[in-house]
N, C-alpha and C positions, 0 to 999 in steps of 0.2 A: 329080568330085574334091572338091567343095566339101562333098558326104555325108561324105566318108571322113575332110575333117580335123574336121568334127563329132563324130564316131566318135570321133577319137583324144585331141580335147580334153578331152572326155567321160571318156574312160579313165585319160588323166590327170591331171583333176582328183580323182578318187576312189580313187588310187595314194600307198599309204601309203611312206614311206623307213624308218621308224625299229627295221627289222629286212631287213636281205641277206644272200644266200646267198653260201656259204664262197668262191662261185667270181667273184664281182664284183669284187673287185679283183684277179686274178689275169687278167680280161681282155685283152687288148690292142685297147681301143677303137676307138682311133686307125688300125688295120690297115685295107685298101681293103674285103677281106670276112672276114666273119664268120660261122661257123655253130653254132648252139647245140643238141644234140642231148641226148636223154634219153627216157626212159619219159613218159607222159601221170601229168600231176597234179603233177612234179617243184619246179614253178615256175620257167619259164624264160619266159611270159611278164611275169610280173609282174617279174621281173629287169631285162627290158631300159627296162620303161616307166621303171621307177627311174633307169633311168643316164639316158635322156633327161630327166625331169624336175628331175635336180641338176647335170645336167652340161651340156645342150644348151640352146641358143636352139629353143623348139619352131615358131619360125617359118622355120627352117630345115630344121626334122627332119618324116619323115611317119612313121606307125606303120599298118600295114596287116593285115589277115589275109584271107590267100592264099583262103579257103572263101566271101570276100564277094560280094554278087553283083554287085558291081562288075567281077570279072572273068568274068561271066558271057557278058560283049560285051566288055570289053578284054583285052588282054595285060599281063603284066608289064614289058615290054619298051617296052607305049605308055604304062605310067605311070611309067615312069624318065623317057622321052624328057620327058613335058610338066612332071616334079617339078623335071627339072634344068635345063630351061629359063627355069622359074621360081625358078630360083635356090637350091633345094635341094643340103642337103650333103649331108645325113643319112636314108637310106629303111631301114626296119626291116620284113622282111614276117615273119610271123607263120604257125605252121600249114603251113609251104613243101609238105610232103609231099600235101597235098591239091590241089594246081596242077599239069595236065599239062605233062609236058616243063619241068618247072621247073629242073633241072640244066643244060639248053641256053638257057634265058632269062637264068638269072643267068652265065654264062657271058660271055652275049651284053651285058649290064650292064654286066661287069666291063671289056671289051674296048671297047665303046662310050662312057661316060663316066667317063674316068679319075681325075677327081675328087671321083667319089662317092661315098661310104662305105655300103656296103652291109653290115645285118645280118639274118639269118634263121635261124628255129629250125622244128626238129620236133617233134612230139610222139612220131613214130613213128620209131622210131631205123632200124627196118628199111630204109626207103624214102630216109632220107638217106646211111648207109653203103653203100646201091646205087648212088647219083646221084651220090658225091662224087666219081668217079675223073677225071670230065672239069673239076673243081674245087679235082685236090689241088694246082696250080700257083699256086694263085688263093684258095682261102679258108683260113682258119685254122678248123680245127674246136675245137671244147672241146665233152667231155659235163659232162653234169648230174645228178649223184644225189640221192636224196632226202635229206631230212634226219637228221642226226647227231644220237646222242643230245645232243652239246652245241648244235646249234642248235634242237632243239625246248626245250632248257631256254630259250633266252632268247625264243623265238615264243609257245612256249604259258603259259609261266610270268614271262615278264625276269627271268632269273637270267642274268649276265653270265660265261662262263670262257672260259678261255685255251683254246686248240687247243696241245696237247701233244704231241710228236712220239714215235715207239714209243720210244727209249731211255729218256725221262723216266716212259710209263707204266708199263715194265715195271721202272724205278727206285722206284715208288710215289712220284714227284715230285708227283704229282696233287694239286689242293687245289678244293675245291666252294667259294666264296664264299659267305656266308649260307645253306650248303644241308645244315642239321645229319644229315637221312637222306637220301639218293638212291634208295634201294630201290623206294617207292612210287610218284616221278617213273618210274622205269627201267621199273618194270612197268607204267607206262600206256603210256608211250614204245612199246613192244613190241606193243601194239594200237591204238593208232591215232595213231602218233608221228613216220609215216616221212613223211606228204606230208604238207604245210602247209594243203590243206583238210580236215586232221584234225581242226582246232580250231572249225571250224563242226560244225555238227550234219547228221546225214544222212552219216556218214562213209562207215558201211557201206555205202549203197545207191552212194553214187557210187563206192566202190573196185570195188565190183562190176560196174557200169559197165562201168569202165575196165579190167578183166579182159574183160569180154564183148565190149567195142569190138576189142580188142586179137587176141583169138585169133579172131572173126566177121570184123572189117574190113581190122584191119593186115596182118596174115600172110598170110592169100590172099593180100590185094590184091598183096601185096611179091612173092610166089613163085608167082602166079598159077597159084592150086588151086580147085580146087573148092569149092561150098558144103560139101559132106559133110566134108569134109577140116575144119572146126570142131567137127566131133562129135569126132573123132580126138584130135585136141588139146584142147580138154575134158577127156576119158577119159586122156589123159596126164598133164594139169595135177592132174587128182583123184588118180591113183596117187602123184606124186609128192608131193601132199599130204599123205599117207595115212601116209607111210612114216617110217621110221626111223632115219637119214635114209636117202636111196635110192640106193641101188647099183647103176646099172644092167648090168641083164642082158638085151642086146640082142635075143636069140632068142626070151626068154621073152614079153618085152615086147613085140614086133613079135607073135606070134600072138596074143595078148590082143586089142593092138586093130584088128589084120588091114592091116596093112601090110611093105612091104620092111624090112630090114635097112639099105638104105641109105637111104630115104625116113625111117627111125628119127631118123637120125643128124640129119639136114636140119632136123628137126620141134624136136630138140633146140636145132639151134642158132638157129633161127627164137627158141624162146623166150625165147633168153637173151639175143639183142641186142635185144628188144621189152621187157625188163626184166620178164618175169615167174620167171625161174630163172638160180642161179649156179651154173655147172659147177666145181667142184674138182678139178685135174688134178694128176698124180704130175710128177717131171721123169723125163720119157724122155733117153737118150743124151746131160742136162747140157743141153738144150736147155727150158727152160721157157717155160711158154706154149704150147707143144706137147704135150706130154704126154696121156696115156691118162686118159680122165675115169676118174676114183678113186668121187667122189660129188655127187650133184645135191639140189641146197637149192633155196628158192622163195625169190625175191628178197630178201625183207625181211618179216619177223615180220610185220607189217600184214597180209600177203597169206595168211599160214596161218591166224590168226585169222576173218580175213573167211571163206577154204575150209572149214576144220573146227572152228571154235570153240575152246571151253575145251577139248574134246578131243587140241587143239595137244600131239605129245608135248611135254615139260618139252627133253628134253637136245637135240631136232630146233633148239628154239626158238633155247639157246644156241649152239648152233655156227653157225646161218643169222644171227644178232645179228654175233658174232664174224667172219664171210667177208665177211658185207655191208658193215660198216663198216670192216675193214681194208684194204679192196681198194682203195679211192679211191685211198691213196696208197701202197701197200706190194704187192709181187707176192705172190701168198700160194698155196701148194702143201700139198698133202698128203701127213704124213707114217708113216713104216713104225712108228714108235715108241708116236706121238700124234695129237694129229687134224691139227695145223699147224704150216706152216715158215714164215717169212717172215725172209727170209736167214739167217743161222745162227740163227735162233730157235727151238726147237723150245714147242707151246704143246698141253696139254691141257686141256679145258674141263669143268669139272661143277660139282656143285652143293655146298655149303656143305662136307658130308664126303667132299668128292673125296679121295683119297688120293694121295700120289706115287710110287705104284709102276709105273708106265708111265713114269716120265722119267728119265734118266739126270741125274746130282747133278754137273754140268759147268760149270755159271755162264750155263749159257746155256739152261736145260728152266727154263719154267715153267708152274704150274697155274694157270689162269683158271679164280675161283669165283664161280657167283653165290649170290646171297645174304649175301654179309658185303658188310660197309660201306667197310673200308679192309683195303692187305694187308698182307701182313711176309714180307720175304725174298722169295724166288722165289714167291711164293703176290700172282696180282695179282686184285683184285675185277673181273666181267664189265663193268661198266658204265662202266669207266674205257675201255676201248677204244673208247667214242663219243665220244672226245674228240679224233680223235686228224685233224680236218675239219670 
């Protein structure tokens, strides 16, 4: 045990504060448990070491990851019992998805020392939305997306703005502090903007990485498939990169890459809680959130850049910009009209000479362009919707 708070001193001495993610004060700390879920690369580690190093006494708090080989011979379970014996408040494991039976240990935590405050993160969203059911009594979950076009301005740049709520951007309320063009920030933001070790170097190879961990390791591991079954999904992840955006067509696409129609559907949605695609569903029968997927986008501009380069069609780019960042906090549907609804919104997106012949002139259709700097009227610039988290 005397390794592991080496380890964790260690970590947090060289844990920077003077940049947090949108979802850190929105915590509820102080709760018995805590679970932090997201895609790999999000920064949900570096998060928590932050709250312990401005908020906690660290002689009370431990910080663990669950892959160490410390628990190669102990349990979780025997290092709660000797943390809380020794007087610990605060245990933070790290990576939980990598420890067997870890949904029945923390389980067994929660119910065993009632005064502990338990926190734990995934990386693999798949394997924590499977394990939390014996947890929904007991931990508070929060996801973790990657970053906003406004929190990569103040990460990779310190330019400070407001988080904007949709009335005020589609108001043109918006105002960039010291930031006379946006344009040039947005279009890096778009290739290597969305995870926070964008601004080291080596982006590409690690986001690649993390794509190859992800459809290789998570997804089996989660739905317990085959090796082969990563070739599959590859071959899916490439088409939907490919495409424009993609519409799937379940028939066509199950013979391509030689599977069931039902296994299709599975494969789809394997990908979108691992955060590498966002499905766009229509509202069926008034019931949204259920709905017929319309169209399928890759997570986050980062990610088609890294699969097909400059190649990236242009109007793919803006609408997967547009789904990915309004989702955080806004339900967002596909519409018969335009590409998006998000409550009576109706929203088309193109480029500088989009026209407004697809929206109805109701006070409530607006064009989302990119390429202008500021809008007028119902015409709101693309980049303003990263502000809006």
């Amino acid at each position: 045990m005397r390794i592991l708070y080496q380890k964790f001193e260690t970590l947090l001495q060289n844990t920077t504060t003077n940049f947090k993610r949108y979802l850190y004060d929105n915590v509820s700390w102080e709760s018995r448990m805590i679970g932090i879920i997201g895609a790999r690369g999000v920064g949900k580690t570096t998060m928590i070491l932050q709250h312990i190093k401005e908020k906690l006494d660290s002689k009370k708090a431990l910080y663990v990851s669950a892959d160490d080989m410390y628990f190669g011979e102990k349990k979780l379970i025997d290092l709660a019992d000797e943390f809380y014996k020794n007087a610990g408040e605060y245990l933070f494991i790290d990576e939980i998805h990598k420890y067997t039976n870890w949904s029945r240990e923390l389980k067994n935590i929660y119910d065993s020392f009632p005064t502990l405050k338990t926190v734990f993160t995934g990386s693999s969203v798949l394997d924590i939305l499977k394990g939390s059911a014996d947890l929904s009594r007991r931990a508070i979950i929060y996801k973790l997306q990657g970053l906003s076009f406004r929190e990569y301005l103040k990460l990779f740049h310190n330019y400070d703005t407001e988080i904007y709520s949709l009335e005020q951007i589609i108001n043109n309320d918006v105002k960039l502090n010291d930031i006379r063009h946006p344009l040039p920030l947005f279009n890096e933001y778009l290739k290597r903007g969305y995870y926070p070790f964008g601004i080291e170097n080596e982006m590409d190879l690690r986001l690649g990485q993390i794509i190859v961990q992800t459809l290789e390791s998570d997804i089996p591991q989660y739905a317990n498939l085959n090796v082969g079954t990563s070739r599959k999904l590859k071959r899916l992840l490439a088409i939907i990169a490919e495409s424009v955006p993609f519409k799937p067509n379940f028939s066509k696409i199950s013979g391509v890459i030689n599977v069931s129609r039902n296994s299709l559907d599975d494969y789809f949605s394997y990908m979108e809680k691992a955060g590498l695609i966002g499905q766009l569903r229509n509202e069926t029968s008034g019931i949204r959130g259920l709905g017929k997927v319309d169209k399928v986008y890759l997570d986050n501009t980062n990610i088609n850049y890294n699969l097909v380069g400059e190649k990236s069609d242009i109007g793919n780019l803006r609408e997967t910009f547009f789904f990915n960042q309004m989702r955080v906090k806004n339900e967002v549907i596909s519409s018969k009209k335009a590409d998006f609804v998000i409550d009576d919104y109706t929203f088309e997106i193109g480029g500088k000479n989009k026209q407004q012949n697809q929206i109805d002139r109701d006070g409530k259709s607006f064009v989302v362009k990119d390429d202008i700097e500021y809008g007028y009227l119902n015409v709101i610039p693309l980049w303003a919707f990263g502000l809006n988290y």
